[in-house]
Backbone as CSV, one residue per row, in Angstrom:
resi,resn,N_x,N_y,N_z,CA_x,CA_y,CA_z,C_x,C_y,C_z
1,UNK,75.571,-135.110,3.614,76.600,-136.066,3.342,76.205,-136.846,2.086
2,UNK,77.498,-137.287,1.134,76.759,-137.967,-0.127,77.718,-139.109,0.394
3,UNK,76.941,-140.387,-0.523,77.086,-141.771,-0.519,77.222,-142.200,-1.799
4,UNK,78.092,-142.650,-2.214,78.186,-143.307,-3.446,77.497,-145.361,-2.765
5,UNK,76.390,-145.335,-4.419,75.615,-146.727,-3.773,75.395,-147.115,-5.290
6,UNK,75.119,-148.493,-5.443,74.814,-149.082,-6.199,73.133,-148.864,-6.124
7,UNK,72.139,-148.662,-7.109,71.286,-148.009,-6.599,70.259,-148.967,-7.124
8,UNK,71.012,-150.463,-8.129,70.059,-151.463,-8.314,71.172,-151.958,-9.370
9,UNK,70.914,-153.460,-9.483,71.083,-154.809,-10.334,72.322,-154.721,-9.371
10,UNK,73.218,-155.479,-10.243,72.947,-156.126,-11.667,71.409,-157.024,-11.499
11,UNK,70.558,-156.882,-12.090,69.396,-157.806,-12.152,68.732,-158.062,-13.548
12,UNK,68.205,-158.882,-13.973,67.232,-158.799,-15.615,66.140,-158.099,-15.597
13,UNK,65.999,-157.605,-16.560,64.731,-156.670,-16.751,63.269,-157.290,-17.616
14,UNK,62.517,-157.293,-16.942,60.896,-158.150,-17.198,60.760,-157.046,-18.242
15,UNK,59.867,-157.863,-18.786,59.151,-156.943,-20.263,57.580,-156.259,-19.861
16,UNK,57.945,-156.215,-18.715,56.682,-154.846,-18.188,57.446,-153.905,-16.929
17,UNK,56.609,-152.743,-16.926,57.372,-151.994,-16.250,57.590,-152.151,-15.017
18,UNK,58.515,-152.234,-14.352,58.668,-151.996,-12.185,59.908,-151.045,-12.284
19,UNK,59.567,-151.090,-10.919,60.497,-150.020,-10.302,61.686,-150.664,-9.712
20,UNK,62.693,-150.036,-9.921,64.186,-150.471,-9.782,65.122,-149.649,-8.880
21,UNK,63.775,-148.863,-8.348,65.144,-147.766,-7.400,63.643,-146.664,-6.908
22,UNK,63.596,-146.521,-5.880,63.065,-145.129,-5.002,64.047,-144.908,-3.787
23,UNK,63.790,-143.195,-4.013,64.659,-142.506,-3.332,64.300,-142.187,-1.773
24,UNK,64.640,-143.016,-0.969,64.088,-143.032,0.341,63.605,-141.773,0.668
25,UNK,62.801,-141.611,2.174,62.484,-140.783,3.054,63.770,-139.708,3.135
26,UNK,64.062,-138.391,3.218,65.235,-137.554,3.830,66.331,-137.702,2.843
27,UNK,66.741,-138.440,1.450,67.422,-138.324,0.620,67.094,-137.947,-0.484
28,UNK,68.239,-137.634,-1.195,68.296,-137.178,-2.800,68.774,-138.454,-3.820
29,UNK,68.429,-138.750,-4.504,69.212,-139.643,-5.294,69.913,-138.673,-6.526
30,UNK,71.277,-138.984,-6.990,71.485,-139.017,-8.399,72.209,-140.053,-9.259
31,UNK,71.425,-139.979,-10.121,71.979,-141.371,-10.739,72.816,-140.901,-11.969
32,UNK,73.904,-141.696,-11.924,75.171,-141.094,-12.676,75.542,-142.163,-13.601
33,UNK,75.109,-143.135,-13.700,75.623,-144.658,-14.492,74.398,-145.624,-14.381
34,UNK,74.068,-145.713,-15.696,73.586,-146.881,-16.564,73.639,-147.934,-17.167
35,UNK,74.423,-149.323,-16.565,74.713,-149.892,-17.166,73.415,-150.863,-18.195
36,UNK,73.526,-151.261,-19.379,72.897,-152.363,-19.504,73.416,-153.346,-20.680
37,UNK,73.259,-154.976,-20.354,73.908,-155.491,-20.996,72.646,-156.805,-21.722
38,UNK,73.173,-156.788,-22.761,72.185,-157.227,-23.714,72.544,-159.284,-24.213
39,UNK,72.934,-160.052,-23.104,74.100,-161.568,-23.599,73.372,-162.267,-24.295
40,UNK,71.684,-161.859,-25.063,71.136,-162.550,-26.164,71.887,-162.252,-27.520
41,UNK,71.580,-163.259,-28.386,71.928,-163.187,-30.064,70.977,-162.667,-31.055
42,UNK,70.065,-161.740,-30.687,69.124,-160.886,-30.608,68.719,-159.304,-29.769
43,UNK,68.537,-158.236,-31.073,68.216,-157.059,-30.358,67.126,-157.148,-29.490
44,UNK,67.375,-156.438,-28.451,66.092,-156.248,-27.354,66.155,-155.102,-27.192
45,UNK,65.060,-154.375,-27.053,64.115,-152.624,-26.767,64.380,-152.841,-25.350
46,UNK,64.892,-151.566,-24.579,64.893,-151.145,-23.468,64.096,-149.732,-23.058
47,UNK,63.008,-149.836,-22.293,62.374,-148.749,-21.514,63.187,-148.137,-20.086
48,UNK,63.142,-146.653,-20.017,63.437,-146.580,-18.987,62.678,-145.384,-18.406
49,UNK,62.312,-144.814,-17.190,61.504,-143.477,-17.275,61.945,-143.168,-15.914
50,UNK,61.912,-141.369,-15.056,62.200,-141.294,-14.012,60.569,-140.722,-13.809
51,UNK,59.773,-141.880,-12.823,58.575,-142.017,-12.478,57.739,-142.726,-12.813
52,UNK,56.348,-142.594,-12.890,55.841,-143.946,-13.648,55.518,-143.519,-14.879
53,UNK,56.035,-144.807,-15.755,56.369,-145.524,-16.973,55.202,-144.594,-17.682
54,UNK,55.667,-143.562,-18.431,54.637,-143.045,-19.947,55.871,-142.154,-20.433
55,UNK,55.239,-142.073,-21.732,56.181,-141.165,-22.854,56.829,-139.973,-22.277
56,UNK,55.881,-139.415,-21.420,56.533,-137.854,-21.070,57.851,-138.412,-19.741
57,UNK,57.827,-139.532,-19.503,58.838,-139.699,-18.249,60.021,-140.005,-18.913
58,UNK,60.047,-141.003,-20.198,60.940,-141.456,-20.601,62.462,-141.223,-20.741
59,UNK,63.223,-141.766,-20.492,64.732,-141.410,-20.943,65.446,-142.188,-21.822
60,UNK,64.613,-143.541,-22.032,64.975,-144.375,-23.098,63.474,-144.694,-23.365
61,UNK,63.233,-144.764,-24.831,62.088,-145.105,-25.178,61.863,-146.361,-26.297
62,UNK,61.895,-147.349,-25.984,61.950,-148.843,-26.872,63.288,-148.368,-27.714
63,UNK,64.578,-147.964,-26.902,66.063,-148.031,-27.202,66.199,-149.384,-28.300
64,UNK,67.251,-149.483,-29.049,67.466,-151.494,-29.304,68.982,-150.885,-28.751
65,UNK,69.258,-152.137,-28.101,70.299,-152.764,-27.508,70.794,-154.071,-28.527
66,UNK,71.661,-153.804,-29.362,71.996,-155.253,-30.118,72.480,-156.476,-29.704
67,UNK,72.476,-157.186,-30.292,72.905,-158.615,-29.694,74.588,-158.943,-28.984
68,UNK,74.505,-158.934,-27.938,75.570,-159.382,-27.068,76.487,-157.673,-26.956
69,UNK,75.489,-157.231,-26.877,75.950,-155.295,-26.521,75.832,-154.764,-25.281
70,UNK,76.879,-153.953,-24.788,76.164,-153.156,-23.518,76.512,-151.797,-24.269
71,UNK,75.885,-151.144,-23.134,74.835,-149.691,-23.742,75.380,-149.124,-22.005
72,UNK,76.479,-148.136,-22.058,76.890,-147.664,-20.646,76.469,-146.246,-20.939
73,UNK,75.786,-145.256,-20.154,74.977,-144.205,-20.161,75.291,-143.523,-19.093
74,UNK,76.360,-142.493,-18.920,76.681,-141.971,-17.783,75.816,-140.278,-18.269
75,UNK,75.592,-140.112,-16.638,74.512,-139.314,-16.599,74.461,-138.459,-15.269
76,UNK,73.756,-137.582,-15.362,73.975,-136.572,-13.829,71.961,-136.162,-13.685
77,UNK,71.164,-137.314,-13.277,69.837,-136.786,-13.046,69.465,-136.761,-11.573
78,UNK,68.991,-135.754,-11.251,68.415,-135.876,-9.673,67.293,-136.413,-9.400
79,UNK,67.223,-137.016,-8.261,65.747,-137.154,-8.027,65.291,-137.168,-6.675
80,UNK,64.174,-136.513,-6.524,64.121,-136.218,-5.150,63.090,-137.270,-4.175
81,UNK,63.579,-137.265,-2.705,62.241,-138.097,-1.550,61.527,-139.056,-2.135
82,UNK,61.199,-139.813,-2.369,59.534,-140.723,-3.129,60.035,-140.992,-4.719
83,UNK,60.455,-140.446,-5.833,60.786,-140.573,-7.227,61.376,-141.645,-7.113
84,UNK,60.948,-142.758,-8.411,61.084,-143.331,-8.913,61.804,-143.518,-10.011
85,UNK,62.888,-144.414,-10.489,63.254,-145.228,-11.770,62.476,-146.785,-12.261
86,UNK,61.930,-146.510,-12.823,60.999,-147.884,-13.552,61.878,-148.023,-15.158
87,UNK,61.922,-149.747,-14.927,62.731,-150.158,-16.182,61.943,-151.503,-16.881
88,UNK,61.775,-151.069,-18.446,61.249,-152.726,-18.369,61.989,-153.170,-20.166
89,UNK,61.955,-154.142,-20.479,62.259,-154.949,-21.908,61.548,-155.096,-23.096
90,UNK,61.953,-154.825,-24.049,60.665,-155.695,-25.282,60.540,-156.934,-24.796
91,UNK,62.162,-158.110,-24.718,61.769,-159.408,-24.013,61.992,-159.467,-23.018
92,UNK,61.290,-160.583,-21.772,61.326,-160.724,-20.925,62.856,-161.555,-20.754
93,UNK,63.276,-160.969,-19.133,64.282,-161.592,-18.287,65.815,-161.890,-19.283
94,UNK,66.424,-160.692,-20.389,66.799,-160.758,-21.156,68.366,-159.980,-20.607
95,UNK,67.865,-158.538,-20.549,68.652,-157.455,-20.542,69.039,-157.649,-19.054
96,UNK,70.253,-157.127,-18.946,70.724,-156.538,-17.674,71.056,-155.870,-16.963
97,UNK,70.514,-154.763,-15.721,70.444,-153.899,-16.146,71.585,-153.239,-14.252
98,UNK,72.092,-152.170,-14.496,72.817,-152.193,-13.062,72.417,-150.281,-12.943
99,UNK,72.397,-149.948,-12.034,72.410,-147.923,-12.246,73.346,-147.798,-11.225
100,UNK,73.903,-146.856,-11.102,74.906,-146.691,-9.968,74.581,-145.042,-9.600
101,UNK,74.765,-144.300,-8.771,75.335,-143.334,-8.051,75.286,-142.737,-6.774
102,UNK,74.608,-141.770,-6.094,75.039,-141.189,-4.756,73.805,-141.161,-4.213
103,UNK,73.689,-140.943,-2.936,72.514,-140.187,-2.211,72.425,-138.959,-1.736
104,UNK,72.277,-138.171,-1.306,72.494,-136.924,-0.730,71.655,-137.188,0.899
105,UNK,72.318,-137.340,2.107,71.169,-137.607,3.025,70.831,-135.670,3.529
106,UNK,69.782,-135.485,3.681,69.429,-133.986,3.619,68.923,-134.288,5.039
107,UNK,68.743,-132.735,5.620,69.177,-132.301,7.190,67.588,-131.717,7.384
């Protein structure tokens, strides 16, 4: 059975990396929507990675997001049991960041 879920935020994003979404026990995640919104008067770098935070995970890599911009990123990535999305900022508590899509609960 799939679930359409908000899968994190709207929340601000710290300028070090955490995790913003694991894919429970017995599900699939896919994440299909990226929102992020930028309401400083200043560009800010956005990280994003599926797992923990290094170059080879990356899907955004110190992005700029311009001043008073959102940056919507629709997308079709899976991720399976335990995987992780980790998100973090050049500045702290700046960006905003929301992901949206489904679960898959598996049998």
């Amino acid at each position: 059975m799939r679930i359409a879920k908000r899968m994190a935020g709207p929340a601000q994003v710290s300028n070090a990396a955490a995790t913003k979404y694991t894919v429970a026990a017995g599900r699939r995640g896919i994440l299909r929507h990226v929102h992020i919104q930028n309401p400083s008067a200043s560009v800010v770098t956005f990280t994003m990675s599926i797992g923990a935070d290094a170059a080879a995970t990356r899907l955004f890599d110190a992005y700029s997001i311009g001043a008073n911009a959102i940056l919507d990123h629709f997308c079709y990535y899976v991720l399976e049991a335990a995987e992780i999305i980790q998100a973090l900022a050049g500045t702290n508590n700046i960006l905003v960041l929301t992901i949206d899509g489904d679960e898959d609960v598996l049998s």
